[in-house]
ROMAR-464224 format. One record per residue (C-alpha): residue number from 1; residue in three letters; x, z negated, y negated. Coordinates in steps of 0.5 Angstrom, whole numbers. Each point is the difference from the previous one (the first is absolute). Example, Ala and Ser with C-alpha at 12.3 -4.5 7.8 and 13.67 -1.06 7.14 Angstrom:
% ROMAR-464224
<num=1 | residuo=ala | xx=25 | zz=-16 | yy=9>
<num=2 | residuo=ser | xx=2 | zz=2 | yy=-7>
***
This chain:
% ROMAR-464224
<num=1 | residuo=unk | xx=52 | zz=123 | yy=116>
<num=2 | residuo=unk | xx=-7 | zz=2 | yy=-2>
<num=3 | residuo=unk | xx=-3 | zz=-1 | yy=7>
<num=4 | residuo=unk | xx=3 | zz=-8 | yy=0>
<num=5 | residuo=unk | xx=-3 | zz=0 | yy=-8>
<num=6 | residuo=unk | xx=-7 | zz=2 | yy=3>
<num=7 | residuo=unk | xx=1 | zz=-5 | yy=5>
<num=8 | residuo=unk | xx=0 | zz=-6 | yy=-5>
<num=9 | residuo=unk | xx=-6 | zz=2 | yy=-4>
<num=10 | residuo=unk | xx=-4 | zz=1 | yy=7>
<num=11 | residuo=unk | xx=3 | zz=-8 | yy=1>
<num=12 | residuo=unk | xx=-1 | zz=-3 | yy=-7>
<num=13 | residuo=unk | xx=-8 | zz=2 | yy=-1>
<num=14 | residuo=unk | xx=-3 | zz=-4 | yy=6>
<num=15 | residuo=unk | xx=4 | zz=-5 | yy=-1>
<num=16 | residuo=unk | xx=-2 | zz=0 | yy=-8>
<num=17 | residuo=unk | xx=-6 | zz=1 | yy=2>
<num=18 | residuo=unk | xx=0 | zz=-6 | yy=6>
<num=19 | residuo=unk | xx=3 | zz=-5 | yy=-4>
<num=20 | residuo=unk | xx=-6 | zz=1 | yy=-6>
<num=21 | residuo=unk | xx=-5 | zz=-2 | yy=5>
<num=22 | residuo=unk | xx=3 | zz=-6 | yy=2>
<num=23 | residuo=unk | xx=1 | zz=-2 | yy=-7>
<num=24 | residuo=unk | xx=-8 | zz=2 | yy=-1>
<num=25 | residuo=unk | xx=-1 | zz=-4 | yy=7>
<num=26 | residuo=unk | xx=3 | zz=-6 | yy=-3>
<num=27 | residuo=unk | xx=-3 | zz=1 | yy=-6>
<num=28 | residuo=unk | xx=-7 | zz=0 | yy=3>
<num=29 | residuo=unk | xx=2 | zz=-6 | yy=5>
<num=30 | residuo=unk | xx=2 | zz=-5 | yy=-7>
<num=31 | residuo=unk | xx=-6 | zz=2 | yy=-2>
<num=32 | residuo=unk | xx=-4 | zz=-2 | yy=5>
<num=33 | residuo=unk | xx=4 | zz=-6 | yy=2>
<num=34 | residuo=unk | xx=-1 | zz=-2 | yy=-7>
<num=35 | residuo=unk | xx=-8 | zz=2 | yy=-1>
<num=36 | residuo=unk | xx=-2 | zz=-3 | yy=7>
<num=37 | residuo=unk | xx=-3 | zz=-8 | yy=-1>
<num=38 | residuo=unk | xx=2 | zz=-3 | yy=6>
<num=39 | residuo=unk | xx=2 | zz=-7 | yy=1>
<num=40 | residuo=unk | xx=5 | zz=3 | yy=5>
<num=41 | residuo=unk | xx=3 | zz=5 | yy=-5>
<num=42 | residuo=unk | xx=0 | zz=-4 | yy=-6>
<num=43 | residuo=unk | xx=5 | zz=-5 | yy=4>
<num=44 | residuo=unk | xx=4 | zz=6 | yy=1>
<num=45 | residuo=unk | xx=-1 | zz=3 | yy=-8>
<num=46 | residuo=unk | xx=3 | zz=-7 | yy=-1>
<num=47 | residuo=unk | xx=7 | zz=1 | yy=5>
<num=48 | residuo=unk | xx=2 | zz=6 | yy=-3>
<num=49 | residuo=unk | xx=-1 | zz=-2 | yy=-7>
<num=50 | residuo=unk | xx=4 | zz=-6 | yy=1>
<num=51 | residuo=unk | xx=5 | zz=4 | yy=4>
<num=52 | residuo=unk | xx=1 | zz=5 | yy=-5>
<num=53 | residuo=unk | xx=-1 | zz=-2 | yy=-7>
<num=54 | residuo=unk | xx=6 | zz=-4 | yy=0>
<num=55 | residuo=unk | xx=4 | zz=4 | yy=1>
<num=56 | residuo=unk | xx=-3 | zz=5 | yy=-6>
<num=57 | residuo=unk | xx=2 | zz=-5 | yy=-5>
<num=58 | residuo=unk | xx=6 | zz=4 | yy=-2>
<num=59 | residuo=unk | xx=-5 | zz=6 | yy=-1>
<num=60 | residuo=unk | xx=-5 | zz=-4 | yy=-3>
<num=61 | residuo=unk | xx=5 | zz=-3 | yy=-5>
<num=62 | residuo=unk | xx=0 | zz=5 | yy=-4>
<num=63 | residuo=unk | xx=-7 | zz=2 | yy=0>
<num=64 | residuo=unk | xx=-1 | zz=-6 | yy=-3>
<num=65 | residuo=unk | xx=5 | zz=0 | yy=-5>
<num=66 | residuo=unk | xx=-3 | zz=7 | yy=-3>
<num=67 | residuo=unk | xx=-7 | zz=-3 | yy=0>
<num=68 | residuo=unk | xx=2 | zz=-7 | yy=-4>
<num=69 | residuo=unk | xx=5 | zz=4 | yy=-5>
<num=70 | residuo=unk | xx=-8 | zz=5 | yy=-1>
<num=71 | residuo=unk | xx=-4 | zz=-6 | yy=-1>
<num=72 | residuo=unk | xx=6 | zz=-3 | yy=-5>
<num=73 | residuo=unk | xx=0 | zz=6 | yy=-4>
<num=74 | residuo=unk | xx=-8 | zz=0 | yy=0>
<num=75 | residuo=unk | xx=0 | zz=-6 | yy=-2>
<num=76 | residuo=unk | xx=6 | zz=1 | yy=-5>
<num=77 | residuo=unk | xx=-4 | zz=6 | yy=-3>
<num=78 | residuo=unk | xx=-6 | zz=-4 | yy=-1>
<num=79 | residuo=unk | xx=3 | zz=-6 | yy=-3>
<num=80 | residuo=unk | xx=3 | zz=7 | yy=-6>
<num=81 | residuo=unk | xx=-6 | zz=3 | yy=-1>
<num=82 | residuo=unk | xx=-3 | zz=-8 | yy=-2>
<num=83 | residuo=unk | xx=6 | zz=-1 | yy=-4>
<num=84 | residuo=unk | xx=-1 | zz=6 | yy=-3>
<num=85 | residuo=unk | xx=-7 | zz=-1 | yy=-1>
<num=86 | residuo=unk | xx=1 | zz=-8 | yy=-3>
<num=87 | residuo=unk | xx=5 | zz=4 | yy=-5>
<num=88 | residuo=unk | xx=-5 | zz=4 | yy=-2>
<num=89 | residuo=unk | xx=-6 | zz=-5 | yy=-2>
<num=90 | residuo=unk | xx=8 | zz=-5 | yy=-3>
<num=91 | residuo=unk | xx=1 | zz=6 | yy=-4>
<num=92 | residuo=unk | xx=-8 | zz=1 | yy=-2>
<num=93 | residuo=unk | xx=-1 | zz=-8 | yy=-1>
<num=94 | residuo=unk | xx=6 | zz=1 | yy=-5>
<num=95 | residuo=unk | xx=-3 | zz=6 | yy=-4>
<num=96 | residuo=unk | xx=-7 | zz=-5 | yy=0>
<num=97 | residuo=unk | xx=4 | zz=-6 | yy=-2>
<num=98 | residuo=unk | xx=3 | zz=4 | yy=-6>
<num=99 | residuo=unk | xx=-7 | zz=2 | yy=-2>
<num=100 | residuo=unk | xx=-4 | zz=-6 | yy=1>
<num=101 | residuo=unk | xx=6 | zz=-3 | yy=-4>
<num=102 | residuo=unk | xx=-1 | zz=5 | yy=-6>
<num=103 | residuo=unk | xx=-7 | zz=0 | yy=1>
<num=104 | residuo=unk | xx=1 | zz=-8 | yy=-1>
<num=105 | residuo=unk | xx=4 | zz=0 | yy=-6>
<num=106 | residuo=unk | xx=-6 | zz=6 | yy=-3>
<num=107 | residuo=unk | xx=-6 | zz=-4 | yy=1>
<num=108 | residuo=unk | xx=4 | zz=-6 | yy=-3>
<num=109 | residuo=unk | xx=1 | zz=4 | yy=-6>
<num=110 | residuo=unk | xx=-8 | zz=4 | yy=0>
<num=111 | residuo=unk | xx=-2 | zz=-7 | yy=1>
<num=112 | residuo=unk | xx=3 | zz=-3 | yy=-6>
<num=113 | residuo=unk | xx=-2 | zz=6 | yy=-4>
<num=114 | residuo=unk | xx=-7 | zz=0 | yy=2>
<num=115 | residuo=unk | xx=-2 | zz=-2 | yy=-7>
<num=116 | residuo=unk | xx=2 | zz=6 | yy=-4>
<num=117 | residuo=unk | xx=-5 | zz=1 | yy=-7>
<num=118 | residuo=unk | xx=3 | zz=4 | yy=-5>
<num=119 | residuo=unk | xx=-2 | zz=-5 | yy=-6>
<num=120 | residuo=unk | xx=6 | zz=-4 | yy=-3>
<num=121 | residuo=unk | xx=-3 | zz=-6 | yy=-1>
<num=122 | residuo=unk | xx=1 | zz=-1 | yy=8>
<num=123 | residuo=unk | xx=6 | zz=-4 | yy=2>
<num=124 | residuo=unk | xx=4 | zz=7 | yy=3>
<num=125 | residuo=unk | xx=-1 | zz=8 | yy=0>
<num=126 | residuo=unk | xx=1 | zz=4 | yy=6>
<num=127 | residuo=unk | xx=3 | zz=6 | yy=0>
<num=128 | residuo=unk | xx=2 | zz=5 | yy=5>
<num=129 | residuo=unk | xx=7 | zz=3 | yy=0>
<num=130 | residuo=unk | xx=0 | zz=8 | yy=-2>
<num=131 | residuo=unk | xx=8 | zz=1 | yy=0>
<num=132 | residuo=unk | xx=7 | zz=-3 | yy=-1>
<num=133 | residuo=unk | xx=5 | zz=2 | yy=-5>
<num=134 | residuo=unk | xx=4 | zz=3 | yy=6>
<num=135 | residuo=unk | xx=7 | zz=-2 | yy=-3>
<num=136 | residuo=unk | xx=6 | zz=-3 | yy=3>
<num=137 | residuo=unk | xx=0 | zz=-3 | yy=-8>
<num=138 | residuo=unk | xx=-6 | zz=-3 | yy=-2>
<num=139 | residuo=unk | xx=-4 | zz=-3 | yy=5>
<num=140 | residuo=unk | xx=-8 | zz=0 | yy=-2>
<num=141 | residuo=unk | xx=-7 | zz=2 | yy=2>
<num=142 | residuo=unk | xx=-6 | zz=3 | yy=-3>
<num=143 | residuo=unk | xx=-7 | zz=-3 | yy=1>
<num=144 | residuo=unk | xx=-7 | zz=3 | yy=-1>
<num=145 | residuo=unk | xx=-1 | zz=-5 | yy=-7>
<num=146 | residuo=unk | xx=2 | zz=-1 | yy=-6>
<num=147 | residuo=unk | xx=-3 | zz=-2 | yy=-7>
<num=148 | residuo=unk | xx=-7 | zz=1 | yy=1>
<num=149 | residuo=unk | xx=0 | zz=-5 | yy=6>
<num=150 | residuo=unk | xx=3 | zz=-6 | yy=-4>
<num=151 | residuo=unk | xx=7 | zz=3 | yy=2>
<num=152 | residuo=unk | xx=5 | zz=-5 | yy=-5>
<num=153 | residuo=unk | xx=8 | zz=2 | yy=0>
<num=154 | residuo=unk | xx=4 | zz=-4 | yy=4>
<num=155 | residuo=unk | xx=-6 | zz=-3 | yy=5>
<num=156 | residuo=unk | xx=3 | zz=-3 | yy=7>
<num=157 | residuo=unk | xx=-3 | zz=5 | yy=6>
<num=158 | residuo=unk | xx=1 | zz=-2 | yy=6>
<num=159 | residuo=unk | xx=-2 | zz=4 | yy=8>
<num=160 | residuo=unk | xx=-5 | zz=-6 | yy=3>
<num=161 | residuo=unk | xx=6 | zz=-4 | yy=3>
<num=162 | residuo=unk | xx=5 | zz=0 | yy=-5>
<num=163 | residuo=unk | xx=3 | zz=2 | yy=-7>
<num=164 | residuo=unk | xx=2 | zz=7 | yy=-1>
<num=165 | residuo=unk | xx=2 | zz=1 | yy=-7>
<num=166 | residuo=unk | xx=-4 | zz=0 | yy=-7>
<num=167 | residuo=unk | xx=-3 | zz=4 | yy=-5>
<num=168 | residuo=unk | xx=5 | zz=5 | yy=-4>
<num=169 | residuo=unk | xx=-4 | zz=5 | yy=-3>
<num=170 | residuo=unk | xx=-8 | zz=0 | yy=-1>
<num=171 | residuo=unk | xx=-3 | zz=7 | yy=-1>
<num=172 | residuo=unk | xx=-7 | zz=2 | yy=-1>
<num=173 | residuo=unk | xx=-3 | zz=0 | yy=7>
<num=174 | residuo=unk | xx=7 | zz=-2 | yy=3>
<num=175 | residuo=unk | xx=6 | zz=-4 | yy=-1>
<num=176 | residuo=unk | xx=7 | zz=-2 | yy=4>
<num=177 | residuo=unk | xx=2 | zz=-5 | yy=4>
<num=178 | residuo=unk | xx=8 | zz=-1 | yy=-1>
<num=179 | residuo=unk | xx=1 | zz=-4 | yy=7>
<num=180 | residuo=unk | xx=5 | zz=-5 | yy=2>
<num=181 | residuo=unk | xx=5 | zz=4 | yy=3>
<num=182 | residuo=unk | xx=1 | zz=5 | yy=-7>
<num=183 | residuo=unk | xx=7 | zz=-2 | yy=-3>
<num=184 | residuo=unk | xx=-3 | zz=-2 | yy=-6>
<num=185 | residuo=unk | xx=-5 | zz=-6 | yy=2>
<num=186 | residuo=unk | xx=3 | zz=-7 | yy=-1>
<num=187 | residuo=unk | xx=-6 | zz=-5 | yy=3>
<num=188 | residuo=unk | xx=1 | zz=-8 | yy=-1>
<num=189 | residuo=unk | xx=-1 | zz=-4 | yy=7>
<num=190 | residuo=unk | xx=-1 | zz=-6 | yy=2>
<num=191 | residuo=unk | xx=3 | zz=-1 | yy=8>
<num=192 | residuo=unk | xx=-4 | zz=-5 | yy=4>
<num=193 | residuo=unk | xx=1 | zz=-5 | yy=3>
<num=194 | residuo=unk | xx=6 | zz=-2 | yy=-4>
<num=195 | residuo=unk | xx=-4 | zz=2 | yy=-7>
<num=196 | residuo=unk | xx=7 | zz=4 | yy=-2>
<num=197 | residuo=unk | xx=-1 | zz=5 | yy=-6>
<num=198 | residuo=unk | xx=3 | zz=7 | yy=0>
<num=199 | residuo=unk | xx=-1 | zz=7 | yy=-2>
<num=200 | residuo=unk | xx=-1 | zz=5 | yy=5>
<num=201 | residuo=unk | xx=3 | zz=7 | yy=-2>
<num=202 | residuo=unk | xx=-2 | zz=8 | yy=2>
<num=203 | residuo=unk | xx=6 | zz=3 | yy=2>
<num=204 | residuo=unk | xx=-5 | zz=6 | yy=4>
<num=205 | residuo=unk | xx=2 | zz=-3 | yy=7>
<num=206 | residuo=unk | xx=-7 | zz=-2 | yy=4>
<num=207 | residuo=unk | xx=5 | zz=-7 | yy=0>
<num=208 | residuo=unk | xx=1 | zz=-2 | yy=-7>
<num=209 | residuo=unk | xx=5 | zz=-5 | yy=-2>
<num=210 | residuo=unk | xx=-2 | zz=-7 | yy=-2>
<num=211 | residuo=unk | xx=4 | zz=-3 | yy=-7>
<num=212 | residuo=unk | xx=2 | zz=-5 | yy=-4>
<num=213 | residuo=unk | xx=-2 | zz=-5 | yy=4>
<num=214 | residuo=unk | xx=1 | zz=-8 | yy=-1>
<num=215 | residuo=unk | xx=2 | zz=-2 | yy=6>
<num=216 | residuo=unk | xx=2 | zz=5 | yy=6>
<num=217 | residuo=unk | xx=2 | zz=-6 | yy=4>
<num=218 | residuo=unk | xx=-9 | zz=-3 | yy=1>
<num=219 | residuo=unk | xx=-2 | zz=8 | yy=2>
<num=220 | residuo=unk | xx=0 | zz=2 | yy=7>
<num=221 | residuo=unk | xx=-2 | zz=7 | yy=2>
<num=222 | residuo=unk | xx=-7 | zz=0 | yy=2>
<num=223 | residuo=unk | xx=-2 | zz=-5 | yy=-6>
<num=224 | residuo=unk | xx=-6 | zz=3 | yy=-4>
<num=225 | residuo=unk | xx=0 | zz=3 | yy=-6>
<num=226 | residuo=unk | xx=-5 | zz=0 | yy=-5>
<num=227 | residuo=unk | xx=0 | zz=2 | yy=-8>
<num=228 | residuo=unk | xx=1 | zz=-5 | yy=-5>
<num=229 | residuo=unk | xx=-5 | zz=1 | yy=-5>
<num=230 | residuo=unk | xx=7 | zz=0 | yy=-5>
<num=231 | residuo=unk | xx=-1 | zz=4 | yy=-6>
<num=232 | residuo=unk | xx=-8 | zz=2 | yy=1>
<num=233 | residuo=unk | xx=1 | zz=6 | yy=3>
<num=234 | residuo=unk | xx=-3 | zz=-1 | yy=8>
<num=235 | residuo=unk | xx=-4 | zz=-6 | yy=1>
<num=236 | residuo=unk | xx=4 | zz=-6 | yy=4>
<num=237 | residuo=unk | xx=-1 | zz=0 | yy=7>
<num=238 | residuo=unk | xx=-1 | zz=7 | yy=2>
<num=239 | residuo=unk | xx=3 | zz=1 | yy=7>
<num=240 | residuo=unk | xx=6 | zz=5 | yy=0>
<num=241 | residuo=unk | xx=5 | zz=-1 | yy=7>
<num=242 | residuo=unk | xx=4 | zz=-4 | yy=3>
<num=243 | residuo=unk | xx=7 | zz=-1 | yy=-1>
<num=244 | residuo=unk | xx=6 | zz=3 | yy=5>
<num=245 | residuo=unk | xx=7 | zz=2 | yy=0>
<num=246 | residuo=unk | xx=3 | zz=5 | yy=0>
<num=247 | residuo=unk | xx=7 | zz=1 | yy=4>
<num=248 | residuo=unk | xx=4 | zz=-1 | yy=-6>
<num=249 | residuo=unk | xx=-2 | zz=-6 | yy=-1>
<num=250 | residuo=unk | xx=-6 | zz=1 | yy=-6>
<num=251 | residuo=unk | xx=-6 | zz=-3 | yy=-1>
<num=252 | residuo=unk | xx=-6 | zz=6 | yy=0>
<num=253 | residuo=unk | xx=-8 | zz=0 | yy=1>
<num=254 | residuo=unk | xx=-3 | zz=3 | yy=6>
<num=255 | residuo=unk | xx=-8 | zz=2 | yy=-5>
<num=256 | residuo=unk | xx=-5 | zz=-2 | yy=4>
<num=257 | residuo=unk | xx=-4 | zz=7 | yy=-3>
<num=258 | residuo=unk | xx=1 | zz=6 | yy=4>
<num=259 | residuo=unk | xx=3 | zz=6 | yy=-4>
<num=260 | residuo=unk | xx=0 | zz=4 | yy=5>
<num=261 | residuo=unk | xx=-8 | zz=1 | yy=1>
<num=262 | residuo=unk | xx=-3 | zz=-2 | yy=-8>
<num=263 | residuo=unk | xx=-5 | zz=3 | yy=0>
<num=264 | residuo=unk | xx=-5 | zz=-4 | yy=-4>
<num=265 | residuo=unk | xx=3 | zz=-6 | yy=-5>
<num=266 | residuo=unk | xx=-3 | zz=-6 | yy=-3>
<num=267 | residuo=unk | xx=0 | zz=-1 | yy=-8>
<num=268 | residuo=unk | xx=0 | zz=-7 | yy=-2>
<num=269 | residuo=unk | xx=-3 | zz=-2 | yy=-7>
<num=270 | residuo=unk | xx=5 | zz=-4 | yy=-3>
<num=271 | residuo=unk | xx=-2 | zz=-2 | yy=-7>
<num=272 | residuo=unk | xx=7 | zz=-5 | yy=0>
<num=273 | residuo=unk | xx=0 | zz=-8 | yy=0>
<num=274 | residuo=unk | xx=-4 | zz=-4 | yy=-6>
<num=275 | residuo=unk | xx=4 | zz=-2 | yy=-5>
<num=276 | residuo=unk | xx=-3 | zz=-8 | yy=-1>
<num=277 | residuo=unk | xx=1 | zz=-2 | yy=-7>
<num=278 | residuo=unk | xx=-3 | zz=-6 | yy=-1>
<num=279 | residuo=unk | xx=0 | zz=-7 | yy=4>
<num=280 | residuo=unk | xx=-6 | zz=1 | yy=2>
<num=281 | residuo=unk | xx=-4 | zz=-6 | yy=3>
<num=282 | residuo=unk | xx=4 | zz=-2 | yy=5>
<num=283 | residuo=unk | xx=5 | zz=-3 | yy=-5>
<num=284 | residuo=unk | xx=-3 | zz=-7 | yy=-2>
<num=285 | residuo=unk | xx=-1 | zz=-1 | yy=-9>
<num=286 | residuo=unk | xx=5 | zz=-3 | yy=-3>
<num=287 | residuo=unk | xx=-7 | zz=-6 | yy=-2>
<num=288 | residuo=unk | xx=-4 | zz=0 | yy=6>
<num=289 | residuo=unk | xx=-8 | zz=-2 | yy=-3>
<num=290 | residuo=unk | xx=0 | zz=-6 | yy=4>
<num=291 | residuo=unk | xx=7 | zz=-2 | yy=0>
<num=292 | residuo=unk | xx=1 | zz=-8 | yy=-2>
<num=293 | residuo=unk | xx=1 | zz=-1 | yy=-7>
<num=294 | residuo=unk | xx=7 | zz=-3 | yy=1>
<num=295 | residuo=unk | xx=2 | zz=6 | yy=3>
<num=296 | residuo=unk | xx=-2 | zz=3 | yy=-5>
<num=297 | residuo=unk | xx=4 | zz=-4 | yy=-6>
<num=298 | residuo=unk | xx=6 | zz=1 | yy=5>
<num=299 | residuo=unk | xx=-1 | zz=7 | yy=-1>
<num=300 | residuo=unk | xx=-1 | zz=0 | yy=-7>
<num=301 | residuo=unk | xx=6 | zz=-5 | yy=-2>
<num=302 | residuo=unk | xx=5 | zz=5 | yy=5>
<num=303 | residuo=unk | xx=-3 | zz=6 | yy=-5>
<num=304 | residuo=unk | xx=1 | zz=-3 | yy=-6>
<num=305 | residuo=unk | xx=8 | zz=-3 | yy=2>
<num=306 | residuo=unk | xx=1 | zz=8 | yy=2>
<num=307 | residuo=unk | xx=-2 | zz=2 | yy=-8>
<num=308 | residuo=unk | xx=5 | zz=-2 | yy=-5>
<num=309 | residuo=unk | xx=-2 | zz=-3 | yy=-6>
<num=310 | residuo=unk | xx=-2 | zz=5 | yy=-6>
<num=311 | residuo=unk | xx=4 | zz=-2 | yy=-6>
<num=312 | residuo=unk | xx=-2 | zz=-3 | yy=-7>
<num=313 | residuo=unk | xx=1 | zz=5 | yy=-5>
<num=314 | residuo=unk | xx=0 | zz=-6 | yy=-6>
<num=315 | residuo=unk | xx=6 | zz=-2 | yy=4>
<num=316 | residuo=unk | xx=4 | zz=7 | yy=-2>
***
């Protein structure tokens, strides 16, 4: 047995050994056939692939299947990383949306308050906001200006776009600002474009109730509403919001103003309406200089017809 077993090793190795150098000898013939430029070889070249290659289709078939699934995931792995990319620019073009908008609305309201002197004979006062009353109860700011300024007690101040509240409490060097929101505010409005009088009222939300309205049929949400001038409190024409629905059906006031970043507020000098107690020039006289004289004995003889005649005191 372990003389057969040598046997067999002694075969194996040169035939190992003979079959590596037919397969190099091959190997170097492919090589110079394919390397030789030769319009004779080059026809041959051309036999062998067309003899050979179809049959290799079947093998090839998956090679060319691996190939197309990698460049569908590059191209697949490309189109994520731009779909990723345009959301990131998506994300920062909103956050650039948000600022340009707030930075909108703020320029909007420096530019209306561009005018600001500390003298009361101007038509408003600017103050900056230094601290709200922080209760669920009472809603008011506090302003940098009070009585020294000019600040008179129930004033209208507004955020550059819109009517905020009025003045409820002046001190020295500063004063409150009772805002449209605080239960206790009542405003006189006139809805535009139906002109339907109302009072909006504070009930501490950011959308405060609309009441006592002529006519609900003529309003329709997104109608403009502005103060009224009743009562001589607020001047007439001040913007203060549109008006919206709630889901249950009430009328409410969506404020222009921007409650939730006042930082500075806009004072109105509002002296009240003038009172006109006489005619003035626009009423003609009852006897104009050049009037006819007929016109001027018809107007006589009507005066004297309206005056009874006074009584005889010989006939008593």
């Amino acid at each position: 047995m372990a003389r057969n077993r040598g046997q067999d090793e002694d075969y194996v190795g040169p035939l190992r050994r003979l079959l590596i150098g037919v397969f190099v000898l091959c190997l170097l013939a492919i090589f110079l056939v394919w390397r030789i430029d030769s319009p004779r070889v080059e026809r041959f070249r051309a036999q062998v692939v067309d003899q050979v290659m179809p049959g290799f289709d079947w093998a090839m078939a998956p090679v060319t299947a691996t190939v197309n699934i990698l460049r569908d995931f590059q191209s697949y792995h490309r189109i994520h990383e731009q779909n990723r990319e345009l959301r990131r620019e998506l994300q920062q073009m909103k956050a650039w949306k948000e600022a340009a908008l707030q930075l909108e609305q703020e320029n909007a309201r420096l530019l209306d308050l561009n005018n600001v002197r500390l003298d009361p004979r101007l038509t408003y006062i600017t103050g900056v906001v230094m601290a709200d009353s922080g209760s669920p109860f009472r809603q008011s700011v506090l302003l940098n200006v009070g009585a020294r300024d000019g600040i008179v007690d129930g004033w209208a101040a507004m955020d550059g776009i819109g009517l905020v509240g009025r003045i409820s409490g002046v001190g020295g060097s500063t004063s409150r600002v009772l805002l449209l929101t605080d239960t206790s505010s009542r405003v006189p409005v006139t809805i535009q474009p139906s002109d339907q009088r109302a009072m909006l009222a504070g009930d501490n939300s950011s959308v405060p109730p609309i009441e006592f309205l002529e006519d609900p049929d003529l309003v329709r949400p997104g109608d403009r509403v502005v103060s009224s001038g009743d009562g001589g409190v607020f001047p007439a024409g001040l913007l203060i919001g549109q008006v919206a629905q709630d889901p249950g059906g009430r009328l409410r006031v969506r404020l222009a103003a921007d409650f939730e970043r006042l930082e500075y507020l806009r004072v109105l000098r509002h002296l009240g309406s003038e009172r006109i107690e006489d005619p003035g020039s626009l009423v003609a006289p009852r006897f104009m200089p050049g009037a006819p004289a007929a016109e001027a004995e018809a107007a006589e003889a009507e005066t004297e017809a309206a005056t009874p005649p006074a009584e005889d005191p010989g006939n008593g």
